[in-house]
N, C-alpha and C positions, 0 to 999 in steps of 0.2 A: 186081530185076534191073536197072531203070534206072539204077542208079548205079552197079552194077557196067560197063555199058558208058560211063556217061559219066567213067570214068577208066578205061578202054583195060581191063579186068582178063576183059569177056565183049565178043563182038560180037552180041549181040540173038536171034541166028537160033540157035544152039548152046548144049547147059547151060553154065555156067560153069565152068571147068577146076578140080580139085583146091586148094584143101579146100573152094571153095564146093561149099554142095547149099542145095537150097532144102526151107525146111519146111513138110511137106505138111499139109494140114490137109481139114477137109470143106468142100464147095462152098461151105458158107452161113458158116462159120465166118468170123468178125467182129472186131476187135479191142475191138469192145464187151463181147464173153462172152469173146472168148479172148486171152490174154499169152501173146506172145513170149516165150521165155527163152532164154537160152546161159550155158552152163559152160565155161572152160578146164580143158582134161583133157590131160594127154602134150602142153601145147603149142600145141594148136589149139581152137577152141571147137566146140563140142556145139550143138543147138539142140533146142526141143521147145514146143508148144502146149500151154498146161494152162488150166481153163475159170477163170477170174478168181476168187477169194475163195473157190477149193472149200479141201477138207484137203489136195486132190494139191500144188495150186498154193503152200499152204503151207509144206508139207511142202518143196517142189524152193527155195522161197528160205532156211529153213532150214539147205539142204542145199550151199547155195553158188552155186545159179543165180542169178541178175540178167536181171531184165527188160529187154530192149532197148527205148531209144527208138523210138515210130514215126516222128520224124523222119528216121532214120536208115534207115528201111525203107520209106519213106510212095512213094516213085516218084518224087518230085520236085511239081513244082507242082500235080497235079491231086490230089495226095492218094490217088491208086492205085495200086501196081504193075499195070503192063501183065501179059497171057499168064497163063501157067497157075503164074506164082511168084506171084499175088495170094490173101491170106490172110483 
């Protein structure tokens, strides 16, 4: 969500307006065990957690998903997302 507010798209305190959503995953859930994914579907992208090297996670690149950089999700410097969007 941090880079969603650091280019004006969320203000920090509120979800992020339409199509963001944030993907949910369990408390402990890690990008060690678990990849990001998103699919363009109708135009907009998809997202889902799948546990790293299973058959699910094979099966979803396969299938046209793409793993997101955690660059591009990491929160900025500290290497976390803040709040309850941290994965």
């Amino acid at each position: 969500m941090n880079r969603l507010v650091e280019t004006g798209v969320a203000n920090g305190i509120d979800l992020p307006p339409r199509p963001w959503h944030p993907v949910r995953g369990d408390r402990d859930a890690s990008t060690l065990w678990y990849a990001v994914l998103r699919k363009q579907t109708k135009g907009v992208f998809i997202g889902t957690l799948a546990i790293r090297h299973s058959d699910h996670h094979a099966s979803l690149l396969e299938g046209g998903w793409e793993e997101v950089a955690l660059e591009t999700i990491d929160g900025g410097e500290a290497g976390i997302a803040a709040g309850p969007f941290t994965t």
